[in-house]
Short mmCIF file of the C-alpha atoms (twelve columns), coordinates in Angstrom:
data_MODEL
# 
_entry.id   MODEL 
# 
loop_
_atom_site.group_PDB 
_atom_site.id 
_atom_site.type_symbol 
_atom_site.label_atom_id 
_atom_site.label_alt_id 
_atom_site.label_comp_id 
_atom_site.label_asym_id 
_atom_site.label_seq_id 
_atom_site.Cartn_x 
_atom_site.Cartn_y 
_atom_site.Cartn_z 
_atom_site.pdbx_PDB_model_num 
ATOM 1   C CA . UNK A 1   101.900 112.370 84.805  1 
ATOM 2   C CA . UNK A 2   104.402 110.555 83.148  1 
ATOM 3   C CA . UNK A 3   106.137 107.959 85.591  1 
ATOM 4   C CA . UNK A 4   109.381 106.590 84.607  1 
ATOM 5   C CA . UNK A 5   111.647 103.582 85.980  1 
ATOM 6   C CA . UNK A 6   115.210 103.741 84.332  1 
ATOM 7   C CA . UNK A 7   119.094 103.197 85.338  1 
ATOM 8   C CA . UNK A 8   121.578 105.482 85.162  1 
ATOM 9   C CA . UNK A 9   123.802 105.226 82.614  1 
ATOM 10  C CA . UNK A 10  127.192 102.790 83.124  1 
ATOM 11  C CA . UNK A 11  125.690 102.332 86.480  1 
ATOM 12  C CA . UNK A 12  123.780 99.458  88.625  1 
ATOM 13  C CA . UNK A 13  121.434 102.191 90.225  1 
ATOM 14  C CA . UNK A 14  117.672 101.723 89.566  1 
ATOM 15  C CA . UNK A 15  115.267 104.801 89.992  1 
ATOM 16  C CA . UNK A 16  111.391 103.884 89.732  1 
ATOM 17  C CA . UNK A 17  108.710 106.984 90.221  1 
ATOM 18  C CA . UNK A 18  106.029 105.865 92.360  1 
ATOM 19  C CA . UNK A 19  102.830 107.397 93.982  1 
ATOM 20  C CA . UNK A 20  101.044 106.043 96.884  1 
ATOM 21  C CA . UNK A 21  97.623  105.743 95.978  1 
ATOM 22  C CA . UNK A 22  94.535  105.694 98.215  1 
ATOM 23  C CA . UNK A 23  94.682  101.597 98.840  1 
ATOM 24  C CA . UNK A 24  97.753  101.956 99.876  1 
ATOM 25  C CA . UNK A 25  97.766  104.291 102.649 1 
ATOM 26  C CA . UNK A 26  96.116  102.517 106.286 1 
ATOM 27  C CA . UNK A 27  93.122  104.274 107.937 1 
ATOM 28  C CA . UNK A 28  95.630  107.622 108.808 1 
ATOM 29  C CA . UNK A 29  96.748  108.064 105.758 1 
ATOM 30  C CA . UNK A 30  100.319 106.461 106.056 1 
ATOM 31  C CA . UNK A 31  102.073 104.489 103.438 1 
ATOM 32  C CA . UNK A 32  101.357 101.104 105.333 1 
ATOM 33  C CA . UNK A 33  103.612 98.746  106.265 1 
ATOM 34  C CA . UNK A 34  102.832 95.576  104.113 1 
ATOM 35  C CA . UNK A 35  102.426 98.411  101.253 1 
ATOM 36  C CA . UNK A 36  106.405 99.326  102.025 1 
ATOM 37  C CA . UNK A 37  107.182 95.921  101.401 1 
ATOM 38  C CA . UNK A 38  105.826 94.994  98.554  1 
ATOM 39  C CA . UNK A 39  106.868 97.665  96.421  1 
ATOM 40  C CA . UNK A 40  110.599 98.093  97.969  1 
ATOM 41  C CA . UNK A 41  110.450 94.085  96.762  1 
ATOM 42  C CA . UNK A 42  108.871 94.613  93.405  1 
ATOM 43  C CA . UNK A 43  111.176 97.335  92.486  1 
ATOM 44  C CA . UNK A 44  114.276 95.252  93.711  1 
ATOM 45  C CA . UNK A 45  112.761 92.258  91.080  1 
ATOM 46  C CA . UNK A 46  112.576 94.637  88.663  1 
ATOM 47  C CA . UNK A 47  115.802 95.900  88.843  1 
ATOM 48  C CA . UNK A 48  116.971 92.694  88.153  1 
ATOM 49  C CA . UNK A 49  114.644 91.809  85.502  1 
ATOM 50  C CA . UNK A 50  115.705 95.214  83.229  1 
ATOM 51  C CA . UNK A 51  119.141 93.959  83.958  1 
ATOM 52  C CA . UNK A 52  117.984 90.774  82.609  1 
ATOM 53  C CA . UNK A 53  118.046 88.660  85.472  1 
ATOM 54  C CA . UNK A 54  113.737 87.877  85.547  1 
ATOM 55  C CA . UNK A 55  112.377 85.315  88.059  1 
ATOM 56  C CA . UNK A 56  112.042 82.743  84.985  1 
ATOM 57  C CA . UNK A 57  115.585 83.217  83.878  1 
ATOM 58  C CA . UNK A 58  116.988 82.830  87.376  1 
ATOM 59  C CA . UNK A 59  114.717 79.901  87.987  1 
ATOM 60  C CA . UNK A 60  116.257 78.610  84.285  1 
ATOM 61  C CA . UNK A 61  119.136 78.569  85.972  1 
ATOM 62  C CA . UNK A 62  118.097 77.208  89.171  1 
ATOM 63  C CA . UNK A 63  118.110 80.179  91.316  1 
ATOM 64  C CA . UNK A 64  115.927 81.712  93.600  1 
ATOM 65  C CA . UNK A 65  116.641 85.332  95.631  1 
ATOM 66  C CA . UNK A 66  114.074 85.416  98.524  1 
ATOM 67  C CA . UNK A 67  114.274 88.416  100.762 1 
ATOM 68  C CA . UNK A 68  115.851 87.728  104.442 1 
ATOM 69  C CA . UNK A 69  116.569 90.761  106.452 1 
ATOM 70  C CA . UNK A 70  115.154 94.570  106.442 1 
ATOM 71  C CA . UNK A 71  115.928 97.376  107.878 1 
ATOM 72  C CA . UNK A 72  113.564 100.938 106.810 1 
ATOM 73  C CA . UNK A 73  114.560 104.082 108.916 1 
ATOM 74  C CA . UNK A 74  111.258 106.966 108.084 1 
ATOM 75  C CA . UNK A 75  112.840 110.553 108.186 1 
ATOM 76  C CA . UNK A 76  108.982 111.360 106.991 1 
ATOM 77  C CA . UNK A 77  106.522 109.109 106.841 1 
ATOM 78  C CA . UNK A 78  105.090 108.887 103.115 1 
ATOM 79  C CA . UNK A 79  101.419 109.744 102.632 1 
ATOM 80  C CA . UNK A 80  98.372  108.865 100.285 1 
ATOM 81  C CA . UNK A 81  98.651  110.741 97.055  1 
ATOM 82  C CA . UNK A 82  102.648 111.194 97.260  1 
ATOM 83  C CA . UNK A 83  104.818 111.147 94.726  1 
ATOM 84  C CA . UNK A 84  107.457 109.272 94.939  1 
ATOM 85  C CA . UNK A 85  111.289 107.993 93.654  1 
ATOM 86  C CA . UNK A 86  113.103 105.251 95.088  1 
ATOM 87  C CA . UNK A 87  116.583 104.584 93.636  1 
ATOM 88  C CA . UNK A 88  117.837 101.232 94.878  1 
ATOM 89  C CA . UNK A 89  121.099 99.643  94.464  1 
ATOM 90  C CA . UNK A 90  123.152 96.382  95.253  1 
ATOM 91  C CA . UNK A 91  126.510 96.509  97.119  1 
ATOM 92  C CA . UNK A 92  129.081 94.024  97.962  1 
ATOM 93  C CA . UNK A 93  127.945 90.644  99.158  1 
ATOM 94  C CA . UNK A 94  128.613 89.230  102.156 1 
ATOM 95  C CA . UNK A 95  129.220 85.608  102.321 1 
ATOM 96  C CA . UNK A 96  125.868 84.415  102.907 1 
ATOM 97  C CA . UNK A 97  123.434 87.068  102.290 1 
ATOM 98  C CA . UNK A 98  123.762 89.797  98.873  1 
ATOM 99  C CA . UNK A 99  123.450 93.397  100.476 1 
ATOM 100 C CA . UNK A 100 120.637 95.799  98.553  1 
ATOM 101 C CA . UNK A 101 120.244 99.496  99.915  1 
ATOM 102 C CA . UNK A 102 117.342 101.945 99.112  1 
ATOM 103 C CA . UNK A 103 116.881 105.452 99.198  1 
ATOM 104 C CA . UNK A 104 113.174 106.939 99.023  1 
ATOM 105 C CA . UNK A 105 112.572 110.626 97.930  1 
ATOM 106 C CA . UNK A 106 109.451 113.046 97.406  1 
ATOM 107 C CA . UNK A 107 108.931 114.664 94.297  1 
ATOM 108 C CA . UNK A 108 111.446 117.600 95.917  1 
ATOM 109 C CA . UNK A 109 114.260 114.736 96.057  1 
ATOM 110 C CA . UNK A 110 113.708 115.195 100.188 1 
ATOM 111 C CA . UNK A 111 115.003 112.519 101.939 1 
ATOM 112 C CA . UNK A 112 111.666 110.222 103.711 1 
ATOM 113 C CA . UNK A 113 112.910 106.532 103.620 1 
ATOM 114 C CA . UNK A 114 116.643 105.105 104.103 1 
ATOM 115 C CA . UNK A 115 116.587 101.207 104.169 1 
ATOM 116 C CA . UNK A 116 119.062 98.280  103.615 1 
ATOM 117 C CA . UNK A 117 118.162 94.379  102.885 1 
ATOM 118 C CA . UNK A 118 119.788 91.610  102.761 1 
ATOM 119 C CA . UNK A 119 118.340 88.560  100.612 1 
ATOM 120 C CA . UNK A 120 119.489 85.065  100.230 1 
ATOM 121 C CA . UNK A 121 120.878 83.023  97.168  1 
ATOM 122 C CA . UNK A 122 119.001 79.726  96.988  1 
ATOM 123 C CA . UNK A 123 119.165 76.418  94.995  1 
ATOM 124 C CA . UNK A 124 116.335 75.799  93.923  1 
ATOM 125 C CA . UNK A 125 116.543 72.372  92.976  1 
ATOM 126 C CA . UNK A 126 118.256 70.949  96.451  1 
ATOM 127 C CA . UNK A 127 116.325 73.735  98.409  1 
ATOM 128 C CA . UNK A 128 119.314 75.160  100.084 1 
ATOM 129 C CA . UNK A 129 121.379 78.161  100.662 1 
ATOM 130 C CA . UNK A 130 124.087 79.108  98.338  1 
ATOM 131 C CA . UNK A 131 127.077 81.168  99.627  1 
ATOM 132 C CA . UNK A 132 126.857 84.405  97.304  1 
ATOM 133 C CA . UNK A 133 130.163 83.568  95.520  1 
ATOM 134 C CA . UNK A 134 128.194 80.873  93.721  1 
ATOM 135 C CA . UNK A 135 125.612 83.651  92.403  1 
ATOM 136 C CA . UNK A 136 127.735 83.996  88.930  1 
ATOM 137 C CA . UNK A 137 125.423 85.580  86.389  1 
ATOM 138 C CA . UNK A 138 126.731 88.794  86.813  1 
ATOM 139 C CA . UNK A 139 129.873 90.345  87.859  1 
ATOM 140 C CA . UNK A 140 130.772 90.783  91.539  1 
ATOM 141 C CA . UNK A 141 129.453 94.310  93.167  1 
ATOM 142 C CA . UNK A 142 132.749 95.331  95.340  1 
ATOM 143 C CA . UNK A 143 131.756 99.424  96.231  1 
ATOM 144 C CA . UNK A 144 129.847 99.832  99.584  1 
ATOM 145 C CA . UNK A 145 128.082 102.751 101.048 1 
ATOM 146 C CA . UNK A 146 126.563 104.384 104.429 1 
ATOM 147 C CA . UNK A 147 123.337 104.446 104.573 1 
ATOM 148 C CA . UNK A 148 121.338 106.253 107.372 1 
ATOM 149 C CA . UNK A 149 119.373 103.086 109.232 1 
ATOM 150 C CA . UNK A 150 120.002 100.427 111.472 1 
ATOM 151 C CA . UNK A 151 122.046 97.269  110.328 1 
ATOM 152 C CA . UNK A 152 119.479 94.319  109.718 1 
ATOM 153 C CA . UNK A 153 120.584 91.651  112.473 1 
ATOM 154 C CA . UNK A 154 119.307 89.051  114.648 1 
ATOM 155 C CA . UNK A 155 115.778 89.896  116.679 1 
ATOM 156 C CA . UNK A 156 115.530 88.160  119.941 1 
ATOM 157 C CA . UNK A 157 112.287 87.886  121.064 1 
ATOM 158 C CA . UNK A 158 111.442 89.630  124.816 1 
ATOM 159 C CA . UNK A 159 110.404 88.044  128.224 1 
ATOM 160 C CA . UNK A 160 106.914 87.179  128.838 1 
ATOM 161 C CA . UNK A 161 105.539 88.310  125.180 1 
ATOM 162 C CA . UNK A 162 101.650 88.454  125.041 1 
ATOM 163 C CA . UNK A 163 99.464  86.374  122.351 1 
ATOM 164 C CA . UNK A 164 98.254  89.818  120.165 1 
ATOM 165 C CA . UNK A 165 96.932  87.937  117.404 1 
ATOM 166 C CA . UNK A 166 96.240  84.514  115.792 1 
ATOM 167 C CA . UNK A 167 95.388  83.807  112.219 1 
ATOM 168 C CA . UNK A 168 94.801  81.278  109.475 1 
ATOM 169 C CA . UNK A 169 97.084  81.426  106.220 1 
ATOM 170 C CA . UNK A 170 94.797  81.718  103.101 1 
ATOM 171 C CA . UNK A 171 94.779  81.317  99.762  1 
ATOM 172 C CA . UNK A 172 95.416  85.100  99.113  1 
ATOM 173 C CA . UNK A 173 98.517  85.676  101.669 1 
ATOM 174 C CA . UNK A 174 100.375 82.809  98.911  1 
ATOM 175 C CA . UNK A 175 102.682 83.577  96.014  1 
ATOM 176 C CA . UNK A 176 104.325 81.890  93.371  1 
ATOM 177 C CA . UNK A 177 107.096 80.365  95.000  1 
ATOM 178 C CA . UNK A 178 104.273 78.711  97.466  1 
ATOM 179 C CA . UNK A 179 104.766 80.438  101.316 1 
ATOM 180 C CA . UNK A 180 103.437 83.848  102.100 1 
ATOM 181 C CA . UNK A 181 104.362 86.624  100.482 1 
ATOM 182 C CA . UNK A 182 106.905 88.536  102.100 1 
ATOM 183 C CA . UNK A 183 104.464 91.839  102.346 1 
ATOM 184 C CA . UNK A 184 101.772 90.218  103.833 1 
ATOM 185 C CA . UNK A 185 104.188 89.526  107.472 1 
ATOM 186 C CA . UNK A 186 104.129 93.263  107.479 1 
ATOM 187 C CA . UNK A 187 99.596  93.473  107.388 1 
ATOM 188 C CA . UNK A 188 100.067 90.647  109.857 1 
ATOM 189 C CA . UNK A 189 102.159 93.156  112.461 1 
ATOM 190 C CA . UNK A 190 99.866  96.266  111.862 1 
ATOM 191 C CA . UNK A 191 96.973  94.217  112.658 1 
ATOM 192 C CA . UNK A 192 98.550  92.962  116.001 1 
ATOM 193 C CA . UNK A 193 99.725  96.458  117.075 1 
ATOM 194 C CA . UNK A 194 98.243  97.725  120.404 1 
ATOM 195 C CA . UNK A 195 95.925  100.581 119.618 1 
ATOM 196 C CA . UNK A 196 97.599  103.251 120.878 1 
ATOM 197 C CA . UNK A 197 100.424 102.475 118.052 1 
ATOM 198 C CA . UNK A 198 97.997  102.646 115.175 1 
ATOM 199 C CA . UNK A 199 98.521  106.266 115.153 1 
ATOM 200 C CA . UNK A 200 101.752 106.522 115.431 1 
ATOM 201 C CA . UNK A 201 104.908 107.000 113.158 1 
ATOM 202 C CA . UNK A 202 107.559 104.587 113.813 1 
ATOM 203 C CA . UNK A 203 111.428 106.056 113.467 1 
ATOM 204 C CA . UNK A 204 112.946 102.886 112.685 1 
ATOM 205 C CA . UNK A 205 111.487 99.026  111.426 1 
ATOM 206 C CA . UNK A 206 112.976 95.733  111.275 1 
ATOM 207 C CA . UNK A 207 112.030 92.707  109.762 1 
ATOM 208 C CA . UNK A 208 113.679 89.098  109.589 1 
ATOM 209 C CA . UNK A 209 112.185 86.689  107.829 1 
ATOM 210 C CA . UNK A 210 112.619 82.821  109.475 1 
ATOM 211 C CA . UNK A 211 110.830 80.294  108.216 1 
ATOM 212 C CA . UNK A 212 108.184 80.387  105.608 1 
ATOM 213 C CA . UNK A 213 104.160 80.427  106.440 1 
ATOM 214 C CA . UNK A 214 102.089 78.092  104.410 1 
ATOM 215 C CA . UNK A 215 98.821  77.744  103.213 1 
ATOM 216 C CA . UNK A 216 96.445  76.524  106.010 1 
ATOM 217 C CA . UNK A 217 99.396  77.256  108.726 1 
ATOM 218 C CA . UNK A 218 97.657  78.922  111.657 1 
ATOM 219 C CA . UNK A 219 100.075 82.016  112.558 1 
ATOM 220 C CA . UNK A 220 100.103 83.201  116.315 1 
ATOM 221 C CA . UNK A 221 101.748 87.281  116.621 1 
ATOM 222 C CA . UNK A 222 102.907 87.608  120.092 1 
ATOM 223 C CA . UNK A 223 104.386 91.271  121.261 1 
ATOM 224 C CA . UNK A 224 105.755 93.229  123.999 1 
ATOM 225 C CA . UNK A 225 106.382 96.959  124.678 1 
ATOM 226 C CA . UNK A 226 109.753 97.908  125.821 1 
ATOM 227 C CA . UNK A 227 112.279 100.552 126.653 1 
ATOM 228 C CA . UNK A 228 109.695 102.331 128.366 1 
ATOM 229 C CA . UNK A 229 107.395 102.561 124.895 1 
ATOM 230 C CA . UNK A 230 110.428 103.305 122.715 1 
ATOM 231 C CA . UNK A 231 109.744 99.564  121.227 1 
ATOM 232 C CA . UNK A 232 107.913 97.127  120.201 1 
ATOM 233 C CA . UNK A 233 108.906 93.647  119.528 1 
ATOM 234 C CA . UNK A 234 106.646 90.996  117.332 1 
ATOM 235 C CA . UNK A 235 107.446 87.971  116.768 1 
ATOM 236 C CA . UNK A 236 105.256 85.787  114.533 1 
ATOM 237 C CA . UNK A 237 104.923 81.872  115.160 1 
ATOM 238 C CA . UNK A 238 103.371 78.699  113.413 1 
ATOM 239 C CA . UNK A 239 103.963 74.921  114.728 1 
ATOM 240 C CA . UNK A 240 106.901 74.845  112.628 1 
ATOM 241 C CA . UNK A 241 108.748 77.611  115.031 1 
ATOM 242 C CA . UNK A 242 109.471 81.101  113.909 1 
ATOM 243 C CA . UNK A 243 108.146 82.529  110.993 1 
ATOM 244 C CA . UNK A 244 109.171 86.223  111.524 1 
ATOM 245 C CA . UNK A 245 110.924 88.584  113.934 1 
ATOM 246 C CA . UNK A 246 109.916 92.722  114.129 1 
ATOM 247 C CA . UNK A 247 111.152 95.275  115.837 1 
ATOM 248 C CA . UNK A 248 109.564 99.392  116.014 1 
ATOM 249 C CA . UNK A 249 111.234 101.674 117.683 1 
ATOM 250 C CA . UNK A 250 109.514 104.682 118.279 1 
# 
C-alpha cells in the first residue's frame, strides 16, 4: 500500500497516511501513549520542513519550536495494524505560544483522535522565549477553528500525590537538541500507571511540558486518582523542579 503525505492545494493543511505497526501498539494492543507523541510531533516537523521551514534552516536562522502544551481527546482508541490519516494544521498564534490542531482518521475518514498543541518560539542563541510575532519566516496564520478536546492549560498537581515511579535519564531517552525527547514523558506515565489503568482507554490526555530532563537526571513520577477514578494526575519531577504535568480523565 501506497502511503502518501501531501498538502492541499493553496492551503497550510498537511495530511500524512500512517499505520500503527506492531511496536507501536502497548501489551493490549493500543496505539501507546509515547507512540502518539512522537508521530503527532514528527508529522508537525514535517509539515514544516515540506513547507521549507527544516530544523537546520530554522536553527540557520536561530530558531527553535519545542513542543509545550497537548491536549488528545480519543473518540476510538487506534489499534495495531490501523490505518491511519492525520491532517494537521496551524492556526492563529497567541502571544506566547503558536497554536497547531490535529485531526486523526481511519482509513473510513471516522473520526478517532481530536487534539490541539501549543509549542513555543525560542532563541536559540540567548536560550529564551520569543513572543510569536517575532517568528517572521512565514506569513501570519489569522483563521481559527473548534476542535473537539480540552484546551491545553495549566496542570496543578493534587494533595498528597504518591511516589509511582523513579528513574534514571539515559542515553536513549536524549535527542538532538540535548533533553529528553518529548515522547519519551509519555513511556514514562504508562509505566507509572496503577495497574488497573493499563487496560483502560482514556477519553481525554493532557500533557505540559516544564522543564527539560537531562541525561543522568534521576526522574521521580508521583500520581493520584481523583474524581472518584474519573482522573489521574502525574506529575513528573527531577532536582531541578517540574519536568512534566499529566492529566487522564477517564
Amino acid at each position: 500500500m501506497e502511503y502518501k503525505q501531501y498538502h492541499e492545494t493553496d492551503k497550510k493543511i498537511f495530511h500524512s497516511e500512517e499505520q500503527i505497526y506492531f511496536s507501536q501498539a502497548n501489551m493490549h494492543g493500543f496505539w501507546s501513549l509515547h507512540e502518539l507523541l512522537r508521530v503527532t510531533s514528527d508529522i508537525a516537523v514535517e509539515d514544516y520542513r515540506q513547507q521549507g521551514m527544516s530544523r537546520e534552516f530554522l536553527k540557520e536562522k536561530g530558531f527553535g519550536i519545542l513542543v509545550s502544551r497537548l491536549s488528545f481527546r480519543f473518540h476510538k482508541m487506534p489499534v495495531e495494524n490501523q490505518k491511519l490519516e492525520i491532517v494537521t494544521w496551524e492556526e492563529k498564534a497567541e502571544a506566547l505560544q503558536l497554536v497547531r490542531k490535529y485531526n486523526i482518521f481511519d482509513e473510513n475518514k471516522n473520526l478517532l483522535i481530536s487534539a490541539k498543541a501549543y509549542w513555543m518560539v525560542v532563541d536559540i542563541n540567548a536560550r529564551r522565549l520569543l513572543p510569536t510575532a517575532k517568528f517572521t519566516l512565514r506569513p501570519p496564520i489569522e483563521f481559527t477553528t473548534e476542535t473537539d478536546c480540552l484546551n491545553p492549560g495549566k496542570i496543578s498537581a493534587a494533595e498528597d500525590m504518591k511516589l509511582w515511579d523513579k528513574r534514571k535519564i539515559k542515553f536513549s531517552d536524549i535527542d538532538t537538541n540535548g533533553h529528553t525527547t518529548n515522547s519519551r514523558y509519555g513511556a514514562f506515565i504508562e509505566d507509572a500507571l496503577p495497574e488497573e489503568y493499563r487496560s483502560k482507554v482514556p477519553t481525554d490526555f493532557k500533557i505540559n511540558y516544564s522543564k527539560e530532563a537531562m541525561l543522568g537526571n534521576e526522574l521521580s513520577v508521583y500520581g493520584k486518582v481523583v474524581d472518584d477514578g474519573k482522573k489521574l494526575v502525574v506529575i513528573g519531577k527531577t532536582e531541578e523542579g517540574n519536568s512534566f504535568e499529566a492529566e487522564l480523565f477517564y
